[in-house]
N, C-alpha and C positions, 0 to 999 in steps of 0.2 A: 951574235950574242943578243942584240937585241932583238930577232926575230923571235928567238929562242923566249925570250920573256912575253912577247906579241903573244904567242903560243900557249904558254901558262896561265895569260890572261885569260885569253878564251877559254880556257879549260874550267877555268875555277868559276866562270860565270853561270850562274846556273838559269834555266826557265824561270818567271813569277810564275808564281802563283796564282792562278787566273780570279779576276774580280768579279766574280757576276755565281746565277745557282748553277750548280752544274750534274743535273742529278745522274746518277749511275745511269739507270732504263730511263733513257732519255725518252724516245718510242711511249712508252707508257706514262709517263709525266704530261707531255701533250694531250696521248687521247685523254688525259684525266682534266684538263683545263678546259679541251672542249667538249666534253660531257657537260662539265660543270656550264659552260658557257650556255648551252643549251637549255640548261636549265632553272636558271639563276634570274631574279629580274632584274629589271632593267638599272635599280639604284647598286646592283653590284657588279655589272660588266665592267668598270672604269678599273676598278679593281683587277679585276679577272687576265684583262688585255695587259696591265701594267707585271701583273704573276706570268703571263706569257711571255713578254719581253723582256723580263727579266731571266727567264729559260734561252730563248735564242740570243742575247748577248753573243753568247758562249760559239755561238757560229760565224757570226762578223757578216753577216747579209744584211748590208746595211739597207737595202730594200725592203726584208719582210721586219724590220725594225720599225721602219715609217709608219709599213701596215698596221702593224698592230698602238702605234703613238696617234696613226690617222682611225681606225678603230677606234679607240678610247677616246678620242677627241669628237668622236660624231656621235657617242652614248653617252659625255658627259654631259647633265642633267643639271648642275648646276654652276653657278658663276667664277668660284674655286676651281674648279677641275679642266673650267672650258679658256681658263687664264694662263694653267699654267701647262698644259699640255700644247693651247695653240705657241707658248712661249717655247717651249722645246719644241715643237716642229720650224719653230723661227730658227730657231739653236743650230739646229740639225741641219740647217741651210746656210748659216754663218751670216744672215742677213748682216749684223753689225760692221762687216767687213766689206759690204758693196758702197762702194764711195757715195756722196749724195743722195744716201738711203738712210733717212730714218724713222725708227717704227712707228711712231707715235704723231707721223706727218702727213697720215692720211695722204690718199693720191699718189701716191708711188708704191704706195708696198706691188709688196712679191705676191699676196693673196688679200685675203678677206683683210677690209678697215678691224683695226684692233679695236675699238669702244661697239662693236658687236659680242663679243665676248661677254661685254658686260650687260646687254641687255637679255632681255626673255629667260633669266635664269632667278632664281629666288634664295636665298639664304635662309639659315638655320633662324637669325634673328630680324629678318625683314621681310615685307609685306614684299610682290613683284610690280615691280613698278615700273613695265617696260615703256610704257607709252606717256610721260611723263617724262623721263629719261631722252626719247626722242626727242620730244619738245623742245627741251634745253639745249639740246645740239643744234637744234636751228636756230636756235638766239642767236643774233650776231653782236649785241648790244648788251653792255652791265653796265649800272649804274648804279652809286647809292645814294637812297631817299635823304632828300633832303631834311630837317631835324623840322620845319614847316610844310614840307610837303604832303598834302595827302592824296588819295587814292580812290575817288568812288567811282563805285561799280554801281549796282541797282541799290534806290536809295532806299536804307532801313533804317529806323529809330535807333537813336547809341541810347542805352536802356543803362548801363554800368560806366565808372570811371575805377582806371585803376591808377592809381599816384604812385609815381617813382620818386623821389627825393620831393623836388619844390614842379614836377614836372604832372599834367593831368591827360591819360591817354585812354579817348572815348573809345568804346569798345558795345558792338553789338553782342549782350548775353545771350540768348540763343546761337549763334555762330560760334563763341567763345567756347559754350559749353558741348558745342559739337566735335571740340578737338580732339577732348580726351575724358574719359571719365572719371580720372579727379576733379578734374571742375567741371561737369555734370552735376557733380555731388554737390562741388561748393557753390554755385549758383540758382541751383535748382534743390537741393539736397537739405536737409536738417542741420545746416551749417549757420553763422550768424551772420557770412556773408550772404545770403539769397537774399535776407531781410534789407541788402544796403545798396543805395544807388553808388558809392565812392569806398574805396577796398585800398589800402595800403600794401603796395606789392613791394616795400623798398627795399627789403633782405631776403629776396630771391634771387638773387645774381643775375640779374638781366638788367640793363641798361632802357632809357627812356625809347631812345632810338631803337633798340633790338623789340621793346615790347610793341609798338607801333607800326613794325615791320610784321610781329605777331599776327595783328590785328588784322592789317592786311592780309593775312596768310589766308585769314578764319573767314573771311569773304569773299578772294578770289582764287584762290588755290594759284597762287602765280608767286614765284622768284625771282625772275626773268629782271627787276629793277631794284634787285637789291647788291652790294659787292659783297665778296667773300667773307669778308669780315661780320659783317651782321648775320649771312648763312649760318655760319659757325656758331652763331650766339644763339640762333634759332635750335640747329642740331642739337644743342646742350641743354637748352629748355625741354627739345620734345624729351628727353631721356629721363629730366628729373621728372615732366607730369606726365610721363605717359602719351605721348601724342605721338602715336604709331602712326599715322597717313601722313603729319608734319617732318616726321623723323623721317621717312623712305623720300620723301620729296628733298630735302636736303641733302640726304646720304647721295641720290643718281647727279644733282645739279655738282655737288664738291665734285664727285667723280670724273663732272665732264671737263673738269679745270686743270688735273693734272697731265702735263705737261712735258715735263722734264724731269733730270732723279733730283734734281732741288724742290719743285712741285712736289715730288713723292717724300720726301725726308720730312718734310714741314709737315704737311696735311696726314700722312703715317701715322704722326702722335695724336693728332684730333680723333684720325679714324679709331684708334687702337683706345683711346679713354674713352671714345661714345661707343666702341662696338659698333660703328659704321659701316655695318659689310662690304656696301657699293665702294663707298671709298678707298676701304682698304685694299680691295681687291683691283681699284683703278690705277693706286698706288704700287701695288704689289706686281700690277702688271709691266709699269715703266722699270722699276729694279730689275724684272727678268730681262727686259730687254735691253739691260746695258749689260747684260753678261758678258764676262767674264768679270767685265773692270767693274763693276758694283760691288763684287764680294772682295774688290779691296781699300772699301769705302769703311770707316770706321762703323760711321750710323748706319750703315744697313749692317756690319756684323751684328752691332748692335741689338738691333729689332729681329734678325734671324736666329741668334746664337745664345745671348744671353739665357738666362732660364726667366726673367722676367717676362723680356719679349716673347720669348715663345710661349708662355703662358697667356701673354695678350694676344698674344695671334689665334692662339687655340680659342679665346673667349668672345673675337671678332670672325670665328668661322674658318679661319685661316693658316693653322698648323695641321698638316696634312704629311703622310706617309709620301702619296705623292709630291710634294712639295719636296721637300725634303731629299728624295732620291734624287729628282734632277738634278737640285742644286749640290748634289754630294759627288755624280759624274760627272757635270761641269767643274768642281771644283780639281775633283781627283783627276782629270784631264792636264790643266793645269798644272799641279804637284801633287802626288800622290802622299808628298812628306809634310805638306803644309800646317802650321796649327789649326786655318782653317778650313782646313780638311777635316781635321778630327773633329772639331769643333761641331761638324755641318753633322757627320756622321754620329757621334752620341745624339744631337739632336734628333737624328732617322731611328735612331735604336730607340727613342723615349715612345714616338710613334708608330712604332710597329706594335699592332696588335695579334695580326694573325700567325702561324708558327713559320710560312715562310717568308714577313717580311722579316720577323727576328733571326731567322737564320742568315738571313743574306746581307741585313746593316752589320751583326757581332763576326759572319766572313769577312765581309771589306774592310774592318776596322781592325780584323788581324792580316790582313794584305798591307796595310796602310801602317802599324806595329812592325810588320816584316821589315820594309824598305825604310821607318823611320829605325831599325837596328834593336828595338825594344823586343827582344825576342820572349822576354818572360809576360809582357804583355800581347802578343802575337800568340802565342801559345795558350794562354788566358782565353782569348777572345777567339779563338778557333775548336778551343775546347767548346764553349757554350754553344757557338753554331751547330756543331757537331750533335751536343744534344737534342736540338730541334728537329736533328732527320737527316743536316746535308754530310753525306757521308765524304765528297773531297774536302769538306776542310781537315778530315782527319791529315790529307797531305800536308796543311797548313803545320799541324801539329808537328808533323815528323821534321818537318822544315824548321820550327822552331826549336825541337830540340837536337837537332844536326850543329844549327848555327850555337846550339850551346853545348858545343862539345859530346855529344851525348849519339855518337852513329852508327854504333848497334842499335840503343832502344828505337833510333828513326830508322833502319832496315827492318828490325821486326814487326814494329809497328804493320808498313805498306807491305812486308811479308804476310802478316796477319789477313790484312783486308786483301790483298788478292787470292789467298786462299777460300775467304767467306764471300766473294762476290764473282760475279760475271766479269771474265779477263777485259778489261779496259784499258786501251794503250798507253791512258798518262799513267795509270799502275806502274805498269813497268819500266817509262820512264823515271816517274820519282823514286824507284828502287834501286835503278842505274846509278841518281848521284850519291846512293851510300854504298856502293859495293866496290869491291876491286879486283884489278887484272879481268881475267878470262869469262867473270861472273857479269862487270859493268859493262861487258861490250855485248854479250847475250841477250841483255836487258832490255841494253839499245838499239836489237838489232829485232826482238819483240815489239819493242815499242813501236816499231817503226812499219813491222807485218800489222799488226791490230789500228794502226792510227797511222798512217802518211803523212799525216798533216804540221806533226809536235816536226818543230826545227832542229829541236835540241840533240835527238841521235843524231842525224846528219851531220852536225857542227863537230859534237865528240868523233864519230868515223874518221870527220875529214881530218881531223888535230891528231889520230892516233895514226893517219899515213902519213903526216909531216913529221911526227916525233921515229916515224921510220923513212926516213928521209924521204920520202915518195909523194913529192908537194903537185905534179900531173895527176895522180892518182887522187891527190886530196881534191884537186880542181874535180874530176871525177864527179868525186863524191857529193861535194857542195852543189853540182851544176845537176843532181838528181833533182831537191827541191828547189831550186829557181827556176827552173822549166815549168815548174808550176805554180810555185808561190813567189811573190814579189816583195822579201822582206829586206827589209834596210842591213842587220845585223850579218844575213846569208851574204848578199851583196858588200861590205866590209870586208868580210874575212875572204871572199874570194878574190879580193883587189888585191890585200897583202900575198895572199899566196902569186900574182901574178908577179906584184914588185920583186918578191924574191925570186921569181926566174928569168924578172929584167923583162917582163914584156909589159913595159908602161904603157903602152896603146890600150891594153886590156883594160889595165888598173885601173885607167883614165877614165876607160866606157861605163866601169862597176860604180867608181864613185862620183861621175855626172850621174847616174841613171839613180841612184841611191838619195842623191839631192833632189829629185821631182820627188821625193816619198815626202821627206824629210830637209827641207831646206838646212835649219839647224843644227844637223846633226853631229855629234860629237865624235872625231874616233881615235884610237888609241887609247883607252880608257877615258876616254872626255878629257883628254889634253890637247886635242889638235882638231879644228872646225873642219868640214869636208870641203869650204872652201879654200883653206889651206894648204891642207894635199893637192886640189887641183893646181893652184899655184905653184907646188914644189916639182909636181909630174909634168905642169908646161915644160918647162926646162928641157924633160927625156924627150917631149914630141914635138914633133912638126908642127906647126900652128897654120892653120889655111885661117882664109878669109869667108868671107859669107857667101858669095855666089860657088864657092867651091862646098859650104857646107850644105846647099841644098842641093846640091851634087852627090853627094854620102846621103843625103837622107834617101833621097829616091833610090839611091841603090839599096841603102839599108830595109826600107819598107817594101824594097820589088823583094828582098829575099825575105818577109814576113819576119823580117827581125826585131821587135820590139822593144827589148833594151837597148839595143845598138841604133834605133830612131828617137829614144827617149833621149839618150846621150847628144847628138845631134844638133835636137832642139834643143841642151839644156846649155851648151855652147852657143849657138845662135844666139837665145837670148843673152845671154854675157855679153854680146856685139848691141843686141835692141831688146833690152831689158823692158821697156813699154810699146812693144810691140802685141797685140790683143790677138791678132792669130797666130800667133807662133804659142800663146801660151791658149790658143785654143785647142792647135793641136796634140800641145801636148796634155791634155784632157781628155780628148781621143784615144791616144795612146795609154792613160793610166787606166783609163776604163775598160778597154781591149784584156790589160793585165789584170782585171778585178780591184783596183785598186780606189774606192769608189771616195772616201775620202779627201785622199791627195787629190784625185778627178774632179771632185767639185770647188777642191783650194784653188787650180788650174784656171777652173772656167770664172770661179767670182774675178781670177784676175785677167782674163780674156775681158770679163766685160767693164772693170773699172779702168784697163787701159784703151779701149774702145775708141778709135779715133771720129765716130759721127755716132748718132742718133740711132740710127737704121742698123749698124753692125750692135750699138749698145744693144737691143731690143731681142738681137737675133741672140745673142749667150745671155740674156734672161731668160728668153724661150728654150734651152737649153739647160738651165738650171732648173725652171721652174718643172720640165716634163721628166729629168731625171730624179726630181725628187716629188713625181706620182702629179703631179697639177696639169694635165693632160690639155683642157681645158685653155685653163691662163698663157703655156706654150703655145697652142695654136693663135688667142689672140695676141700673142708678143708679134708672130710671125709674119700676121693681116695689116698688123700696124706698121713692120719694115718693111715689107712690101707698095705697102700705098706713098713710104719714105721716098723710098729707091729700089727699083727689082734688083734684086741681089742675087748669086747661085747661093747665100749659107739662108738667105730668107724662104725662095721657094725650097730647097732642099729639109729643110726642117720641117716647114707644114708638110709636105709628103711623107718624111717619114715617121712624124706622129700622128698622121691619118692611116699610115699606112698598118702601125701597131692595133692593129685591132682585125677581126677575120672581117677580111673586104668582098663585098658584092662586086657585078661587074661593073657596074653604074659610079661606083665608092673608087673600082680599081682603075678607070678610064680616068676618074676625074684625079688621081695621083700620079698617072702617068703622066699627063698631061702640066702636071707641076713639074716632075721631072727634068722633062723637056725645055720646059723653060727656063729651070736651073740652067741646063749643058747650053744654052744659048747663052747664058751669062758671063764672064769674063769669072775665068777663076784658074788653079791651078792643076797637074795631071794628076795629083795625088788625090784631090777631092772628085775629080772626073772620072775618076776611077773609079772611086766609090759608086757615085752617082748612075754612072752606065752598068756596076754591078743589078745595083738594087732594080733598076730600069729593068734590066734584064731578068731578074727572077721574078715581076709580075708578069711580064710577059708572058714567062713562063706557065702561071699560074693562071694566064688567060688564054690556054694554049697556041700562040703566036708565037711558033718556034723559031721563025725564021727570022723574026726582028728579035728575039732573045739573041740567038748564035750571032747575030751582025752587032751586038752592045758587046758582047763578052769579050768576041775579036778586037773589036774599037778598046775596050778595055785593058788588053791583056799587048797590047801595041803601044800603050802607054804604060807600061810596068805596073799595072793590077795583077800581082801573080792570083790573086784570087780567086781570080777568074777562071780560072782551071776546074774550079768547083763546079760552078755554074756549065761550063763545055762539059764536063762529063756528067752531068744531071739530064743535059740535053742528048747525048751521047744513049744514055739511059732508058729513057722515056722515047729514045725513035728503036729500042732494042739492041742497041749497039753495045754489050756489056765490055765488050773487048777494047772498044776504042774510048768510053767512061773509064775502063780501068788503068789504061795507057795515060788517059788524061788527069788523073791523080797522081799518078806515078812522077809525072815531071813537076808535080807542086811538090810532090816529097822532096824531089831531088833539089830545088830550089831552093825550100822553105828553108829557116832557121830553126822554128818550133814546129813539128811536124804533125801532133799526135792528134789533133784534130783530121789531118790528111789522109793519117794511118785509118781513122774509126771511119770516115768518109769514103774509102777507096776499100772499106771491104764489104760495104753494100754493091761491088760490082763485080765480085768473085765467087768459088765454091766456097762451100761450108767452110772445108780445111785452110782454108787459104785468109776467109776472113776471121776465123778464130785467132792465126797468126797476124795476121794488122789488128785485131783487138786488142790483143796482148800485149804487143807493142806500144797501142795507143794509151793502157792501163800504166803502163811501164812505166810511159815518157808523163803522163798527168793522169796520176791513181783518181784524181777529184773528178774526170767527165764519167758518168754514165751511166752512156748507153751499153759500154760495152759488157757493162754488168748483166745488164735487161738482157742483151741478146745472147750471153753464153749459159746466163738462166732460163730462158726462153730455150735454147736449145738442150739442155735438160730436162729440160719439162717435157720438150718434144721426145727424149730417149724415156719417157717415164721415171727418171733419175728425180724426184719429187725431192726428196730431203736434201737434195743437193745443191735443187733448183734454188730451192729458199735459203740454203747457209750461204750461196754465192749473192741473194740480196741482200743479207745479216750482216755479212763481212762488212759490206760496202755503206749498209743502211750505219752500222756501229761510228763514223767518223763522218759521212755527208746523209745526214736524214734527209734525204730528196722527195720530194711530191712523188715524182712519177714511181721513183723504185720501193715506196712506201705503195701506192696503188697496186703496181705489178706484186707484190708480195701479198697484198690484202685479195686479187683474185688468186693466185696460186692459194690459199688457205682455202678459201671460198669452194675450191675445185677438191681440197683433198676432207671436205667437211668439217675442217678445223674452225666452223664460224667465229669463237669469241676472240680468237687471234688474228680473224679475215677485219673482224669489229673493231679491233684495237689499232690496225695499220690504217682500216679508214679515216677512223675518228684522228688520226695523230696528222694522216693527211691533209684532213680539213681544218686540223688546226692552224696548219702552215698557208692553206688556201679553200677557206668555206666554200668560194663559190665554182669548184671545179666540177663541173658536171660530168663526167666520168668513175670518179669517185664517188660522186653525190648517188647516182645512180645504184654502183656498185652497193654503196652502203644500207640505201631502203631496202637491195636484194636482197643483203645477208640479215639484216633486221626481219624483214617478209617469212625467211626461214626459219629464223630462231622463234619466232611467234608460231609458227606450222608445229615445229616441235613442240613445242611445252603445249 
């Protein structure tokens, strides 16, 4: 009985509705951002890259995400833009989460000193004042003037007095009147102060002390001994007279003060009543970087949320579309149900000018209406997106009127639009969850030919073999997409389905290996923690100890089983929960699975449980080079190295030297780190690696026979991988028979094979590798090559239209670089140029600097200019 509700549950759960653009001709929405790109200058690429990113969302590569936040962050041009994008690439690394790491503490960060952001850039209402700014960072001394003390620099006549209450403050007229040109006027000007050596300044709101700090200002351009407080009084004078080069000097010195979000709260309100740019944006930078927990600070809601604040923001330079998006996915991360959530996102919708930032704030803000149950406002607010162009929120629509009783009009609706568009597999998805019996499983069996990738037929298939008792069959089902995809929800339901046939060994591995995604995760409708079940499922299994559990690992990773080594480790650590390479490897492992998220949660805590210096250094260099800092990884690596030679120190600078195409000189001198890795003390599972990699430069240096002596060494300590590498060698001596024999026994080995399958039919006939293609398609629809090669081999039959629907299919759900290229020469070939033009442009949206494509694409330009 209770399974039996298990079962309903899942059934009734439906897909969200995905947050981000999602445009129908995906293909032609790129090349049209990089057309534009191309074209556009420079003050609007920040834009362009941000309209980009917000298209690839929708693919979850969180690599070309970086690209295009690291793009936009090296064209942003000014002080706003270069704040709050280097704040999301902080974000997008979780820096707040590395123990004895904080941003605003110079000398540790993960990249660039943050108070670079705010130099060499200029504001809408300040002069640039970069090297002035410097200056103040080298102060190491504030003091404030004494109410007797004064200041001379080169001596000049004091020509003026200006009296503050009972108080007389000399002041050189000339100097005075070079601040600003109100008093210009009034000292120099037809006023009746030029005529007066003594001027009554007592109801100007400056203070004796702040006017005398003035004075000094007017003759040595210095701040450097004055405190904040008197700064402050200056700032507010330059603004009432106009003392533009007084006001920038103030605005960089506050800037260089804040410190903490108590620094930013306080000095916030100064910057935001003087329209302080620098300030504000020094301020504004400390708030992003306490993200998450700053937007659950009242006074930052405050200054971000209100309609006051954001008005002040907007009049200090500082309400921005981009702003505003960040902090609306950080929020919606969080809780997508929160007030200030919605709060963040009406705010995104006030600043959206262009038609697709308004389509994509009024989409998330009916995503966000969806899950808060407000369905007549979900439906509202997915109507107006829709208006602006994005034709899925019309799903949104049908969605909201399903949840309001209403599932014919949400059948006809998505009946509608896939009749008037290009068949799209969440089409027939979201059409599935209004139909019934024979119609809903068609749907999903559509959805599932046009797009592999949607979870959701899967889950319905597997639930329609348990409700016919067939729960092997359901396993089946579910285990098509976790061969490929690594989702928490698939992983759930495939635990239950194991409990119900009592094999809690299973259950056990699905919901450890579910916990590295998702530590928190909720299940049985978010009644019971997955730590919970692992607690109730101890009970069914045998409990080993820890020398026995790296016993199962090595057996688990010799059969290339990667959930069944996630599981493993996620036991192990239970035993040494602050252990830094155990949650190293499993980092390894989430990355292996695509899982780049959870992989970089893994490594921040590889490296905050880090037992020395020298291992800390080495999972920095590891974080820093999987999230593109190439660079700052190699010196993390130079630095544990000189600590302690380590095998994870030399293994790491090798193989981020090695990620780039190597000379012989570049490849000797990585071998050579190698080596000294496998001289290191370390474990067989990392040696394996090590002697793999060892071995395919080798290869690549043709030194066969020290390759085949690594892969042996290798594959004698349970690298079944190594199999790969034997039949490449196999290969390249002309041995196709013994190459193919030698993938054969990885197949027979492996757990996940379909890499093995695509590899071992590069060393057969035609026929034979079409059959392991197929296979490999079968087992992970997401690799490929095996598109390119059975298109390729079409192309070679002269089967042209076929050639290109077999890259359509596959381009329609993974827009790939390569099979976007391979499609753009097939057109090129059949003189289809404007559509050879369109798969390049889309290509180089994904990667401008690909020269293959680059190439192709001046071809097909070269031609289309011949024509006309």
């Amino acid at each position: 009985m209770r399974f039996a509700k298990l079962v309903d549950r899942f059934k009734s759960t439906q897909p969200p509705i995905e947050p981000c653009l999602k445009p129908i001709n995906f293909v032609e929405s790129l090349a049209d951002v990089y057309r534009r790109l191309e074209k556009c200058s420079p003050s609007d690429r920040v834009a362009l890259y941000i309209e980009q990113y917000s298209m690839l969302r929708g693919l979850g590569d969180m690599k070309l995400l970086r690209r295009c936040l690291r793009a936009a962050q090296q064209g942003a041009a000014d002080v706003h833009a270069k704040v709050v994008l280097d704040a999301w690439l902080r974000f997008e690394r979780r820096e707040d989460e590395l123990a004895g790491f904080h941003l605003m503490q110079g000398g540790d960060a993960m990249s660039e000193c943050p108070e670079s952001n705010l130099i060499c850039g200029c504001g809408s209402n300040s002069i640039c004042c970069c090297q002035y700014y410097e200056k103040m960072n080298a102060l190491n001394n504030v003091h404030t003037l004494d109410r007797n003390e004064s200041f001379s620099g080169e001596e000049e006549k004091e020509d003026v007095l200006f009296c503050i209450g009972d108080e007389e403050v000399h002041c050189v007229r000339s100097k005075f009147a070079a601040l600003s040109p109100p008093f210009a006027a009034m000292l120099y000007g037809n006023f009746a102060e030029s005529k007066e050596a003594k001027i009554n300044f007592s109801l100007n709101g400056i203070s004796a002390e702040g006017m005398r700090a003035v004075e000094i200002y007017s003759r040595t351009k210095r701040l450097d001994m004055f405190g904040p407080e008197i700064v402050l009084e200056l700032l507010s004078f330059s603004n009432k007279f106009c003392c533009k080069e007084m006001k920038s000097a103030c605005d960089a010195y506050l800037a260089s003060l804040v410190n903490s979000l108590n620094d930013a709260l306080i000095l916030m309100e100064y910057g935001l009543e003087e329209t302080s740019y620098l300030l504000v944006a020094s301020c504004l930078q400390v708030l992003l970087s306490e993200l998450p927990r700053s937007l659950r600070n009242p006074g930052v809601m405050k200054i971000l949320c209100s309609p006051e604040g954001r008005e002040r923001l907007f009049q200090a330079g500082h309400a921005s579309f981009l702003l505003y998006y960040f902090l609306s996915l950080v929020s919606m991360e969080e809780s997508m149900v929160s007030n200030i959530t919605v709060m963040l996102l009406e705010r995104l919708k006030e600043c959206s000018t262009e038609r697709w930032q308004k389509a994509l704030s009024l989409h998330l803000l009916g995503c966000v209406m969806l899950d808060r149950k407000n369905y007549s406002g979900a439906e509202h607010y997915f109507e107006a997106a829709s208006e602006y162009g994005h034709v899925y929120s019309i799903a949104g629509i049908a969605r909201a009127k399903y949840k309001q009783g209403q599932q014919y009009l949400a059948h006809m609706m998505i009946d509608s639009l896939i009749s008037k568009n290009t068949m799209v597999g969440w089409m027939y998805q979201e059409r599935s969850l209004y139909g019934v019996g024979r119609e809903k499983l068609l749907d999903a069996i559509s959805a599932t030919g046009l797009d592999p990738m949607l979870s959701y037929p899967y889950k319905y298939r597997a639930l329609v073999k348990v409700e016919e008792k067939q729960i092997k069959a359901a396993v089946l089902e579910i285990d098509k997409i976790i061969g490929f995809r690594f989702l928490p929800d698939c992983l759930e339901l495939r635990a239950w389905f194991f409990i119900a046939l009592e094999d809690y060994g299973s259950a056990m591995r699905d919901v450890r290996a579910l916990l590295t995604l998702e530590p928190n995760y909720k299940m049985f409708n978010a009644k019971v923690s997955g730590g919970q079940l692992v607690d109730l499922l101890s009970h069914q299994v045998q409990q080993i100890n820890q020398a026995e559990c790296w016993m199962q690992l090595y057996e688990r990773w010799s059969s290339v089983d990667d959930i069944g080594s996630l599981a493993v480790i996620h036991q192990m650590l239970d035993i040494e929960p602050k252990r830094g390479l155990l949650w190293f490897r499993q980092s390894l492992l989430l990355l292996r699975l695509n899982s780049q998220k959870a992989a970089m949660r893994s490594l921040r805590l590889a490296r905050n449980n880090s037992i020395s210096e020298h291992e800390r250094l080495v999972y920095e260099g590891w974080i820093l080079y999987d999230t593109g800092n190439r660079e700052e990884a190699l010196s993390r690596a130079e630095k544990s190295i000189a600590i302690q030679r380590s095998f994870e120190a030399f293994f790491l600078k090798a193989y981020v030297l090695a990620d780039t195409s190597l000379d012989s000189e570049a490849s000797s001198y990585v071998i050579r780190l190698l080596e000294e890795a496998l001289k290191c003390p370390s474990d067989g599972l990392r040696k394996g690696q090590a002697l793999n990699n060892l071995a395919s430069i080798y290869v690549d240096c043709d030194k066969l026979e020290l390759a085949a002596t690594c892969y042996t060494n290798a594959l004698h300590i349970k690298h079944t991988r190594a199999h790969q590498g034997l039949a490449r060698l196999y290969h390249l001596k002309n041995q196709r028979k013994a190459a193919y024999d030698e993938m054969t026994k990885l197949i027979d080995k492996a757990h996940y094979k379909a890499s093995a399958y695509e590899k071992r039919s590069e060393y057969c006939d035609r026929d034979m590798a079409q059959h392991d293609l197929n296979m490999a398609t079968q087992l992970d629809p997401l690799r490929t090559y095996p598109y390119r090669y059975r298109a390729a081999v079409l192309m070679d039959d002269q089967k042209e239209v076929e050639a290109v629907e077999e890259l359509t299919r596959a381009i329609a759900f993974k827009p790939d670089l390569q099979m976007l290229h391979l499609r753009a020469a097939f057109f090129e070939s059949m003189g289809d140029l404007s559509s050879a033009l369109q798969d390049c442009e889309a290509a180089l949206c994904l990667d401008p600097k690909h020269m293959e494509t680059l190439d192709l694409y001046h071809r097909a330009q070269g031609r289309v200019t011949e024509q006309k």
